[in-house]
Structures are given as structure tokens and as C-alpha cells.
N, C-alpha and C positions, 0 to 999 in steps of 0.2 A: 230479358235474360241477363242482362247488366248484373240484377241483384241479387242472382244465383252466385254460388260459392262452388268451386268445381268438385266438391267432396259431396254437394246436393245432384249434379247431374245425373243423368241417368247413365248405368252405366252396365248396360242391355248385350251386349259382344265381348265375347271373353275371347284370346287366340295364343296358346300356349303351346313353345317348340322349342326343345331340350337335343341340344347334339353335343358329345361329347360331353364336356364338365360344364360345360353352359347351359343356360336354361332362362327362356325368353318367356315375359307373359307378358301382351296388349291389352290393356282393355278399354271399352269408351264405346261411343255409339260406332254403327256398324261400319258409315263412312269416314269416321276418326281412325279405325281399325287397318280397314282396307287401305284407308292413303299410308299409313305407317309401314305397313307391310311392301309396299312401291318402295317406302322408302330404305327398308331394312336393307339392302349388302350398304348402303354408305354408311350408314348407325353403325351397323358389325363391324363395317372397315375403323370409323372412329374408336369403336369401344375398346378393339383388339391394342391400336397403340396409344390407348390411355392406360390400360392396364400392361401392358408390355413389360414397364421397369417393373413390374412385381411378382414377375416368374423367376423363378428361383437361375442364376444362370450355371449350378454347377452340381455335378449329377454324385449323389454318394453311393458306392457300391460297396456290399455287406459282404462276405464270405463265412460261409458255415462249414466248420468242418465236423466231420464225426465223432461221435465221443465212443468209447467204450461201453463194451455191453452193462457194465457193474454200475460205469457214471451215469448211464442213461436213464434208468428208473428215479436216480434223486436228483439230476437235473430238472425231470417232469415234474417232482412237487416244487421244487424252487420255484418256475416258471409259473406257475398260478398261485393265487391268492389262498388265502386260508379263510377257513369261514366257519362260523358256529355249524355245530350238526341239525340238522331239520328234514322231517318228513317228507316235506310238501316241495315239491319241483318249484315252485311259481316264490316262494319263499327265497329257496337259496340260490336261484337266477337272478333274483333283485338283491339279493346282500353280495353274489358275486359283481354283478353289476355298481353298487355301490361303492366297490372296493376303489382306489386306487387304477390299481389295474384294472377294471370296467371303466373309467373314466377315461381312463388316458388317450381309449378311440375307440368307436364301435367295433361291434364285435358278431363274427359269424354262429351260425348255431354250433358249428362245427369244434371253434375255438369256445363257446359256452360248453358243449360235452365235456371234454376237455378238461376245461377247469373245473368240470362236478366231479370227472372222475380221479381228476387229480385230491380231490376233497372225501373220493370214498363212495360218492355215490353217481349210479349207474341208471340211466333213463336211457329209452330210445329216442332216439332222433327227430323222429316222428314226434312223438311227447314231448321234447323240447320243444318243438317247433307249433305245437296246437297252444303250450302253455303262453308262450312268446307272443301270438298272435290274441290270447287274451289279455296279455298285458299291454298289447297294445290298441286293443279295444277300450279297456278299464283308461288310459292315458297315462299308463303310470312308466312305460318306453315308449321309443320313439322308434320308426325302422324306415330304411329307404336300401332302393336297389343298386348295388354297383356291380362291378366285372366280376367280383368274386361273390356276389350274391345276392342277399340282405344281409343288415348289418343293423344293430340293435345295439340302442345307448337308453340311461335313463332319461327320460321326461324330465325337462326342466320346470322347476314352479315359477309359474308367473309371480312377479311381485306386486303384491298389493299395494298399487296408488291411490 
């Protein structure tokens, strides 16, 4: 077994557990797994103050005040991106997403409405959300669950090495 390379092993037992903004995977043969797993609160306990100095230590807080009935309509198009007109949902999801503003951080379907109807055009939710989930079939977005939902960004391209 000397002249095995650990990336030829077999590597037969997966054991994956996500708490909080963590997110833990094992893998290896079954009794590499299960010792690891004895050994995880001292791992957790190391990992926690290896990473410790990289939490932010100082908390910023927003205040939103209300605008007026009149500022509020072209506040709305400010706050979202502009984008060519097109027919097709699945189109100007991906050029909103493209933008800037799609970049800067995932984004809810919610905040995707939003930004269409800030652009003029009016789907339901529902249809956002069927198209969304095609795009992220095709690979062309990427989506994971947080407290406020899922959240959708574009699909990064690999680079060709």
C-alpha cells in the first residue's frame, strides 16, 4: 500500500454536516471516517480559534428612513439596474444578473422581481422561480439556501488549463 498515492485510495464513505455558516465534509474509508468523527469537538474546538481573528469584530448598523410618496417610485428605478428590453424571462434574469448589481451578491427571487419590474416587466413569481431553476439545471446560475431563502448568482466559468 506504500506505493498507493492518497488521491488513488478508495474513498467509499462520505459524512457531510452543515450547522450554522459551517459546513463539514469526511470522507475516506469507513473506519477513517468514524475515527474522525470521535475526534471532531477537538477539530471544531481548533478550527473555531484558528479562524477566530477573521470575524469581523465590529457590528455596522443601517438605518432606513422613509422617503416620500413622490421619491418613492424613482428611488425604485434607481435601486435596480437597467437592462435592454426582451421577451423572454430566462434572458433578462441573466443580463439582470450580469449587471453590476447581480454581481455584487446573490440574489433572492424576490429582489430578481423586483429588479424586472423595476425594468418594466412583470412575471410571476412562480415563473421566476421555474425559470431560475432552469438555469440552474443548464449551469449557467448557481443557487444555495440561506435564512432569507435561495439566493442566485451567475455560474462562474471555469478556466481552461
Amino acid at each position: 500500500m506504500k506505493d498507493k498515492r492518497v488521491g488513488d485510495m478508495p474513498r467509499n464513505f462520505v459524512f457531510r454536516l452543515r450547522t450554522g455558516e459551517y459546513e463539514v465534509e469526511i470522507c475516506g474509508t469507513r473506519e477513517e471516517v468514524l475515527k474522525t468523527i470521535e475526534d471532531l469537538p477537538g477539530l471544531a474546538a481548533n478550527l473555531h480559534r484558528a479562524f477566530e481573528g477573521l470575524k469581523p469584530k465590529t457590528v455596522a448598523t443601517l438605518t432606513v428612513k422613509a422617503a416620500a410618496e413622490g421619491v418613492k417610485e424613482e428611488a425604485l428605478m434607481q435601486k435596480y439596474p437597467r437592462i435592454p428590453q426582451t421577451e423572454k424571462c430566462d434572458e433578462a434574469i441573466l443580463r439582470i444578473l450580469e449587471t453590476d448589481w447581480g454581481k455584487w451578491r446573490p440574489r433572492t427571487v424576490e429582489e430578481l422581481k423586483e429588479a424586472l419590474k423595476a425594468n418594466g416587466l412583470s412575471y410571476p413569481g412562480s415563473s421566476v422561480a421555474r425559470v431560475l431553476m432552469g438555469l440552474v439545471k443548464k449551469g449557467l446560475v448557481r443557487h444555495w439556501k440561506t435564512d432569507a431563502g435561495y439566493v442566485y448568482i451567475l455560474a462562474e466559468k471555469e478556466a481552461i488549463t
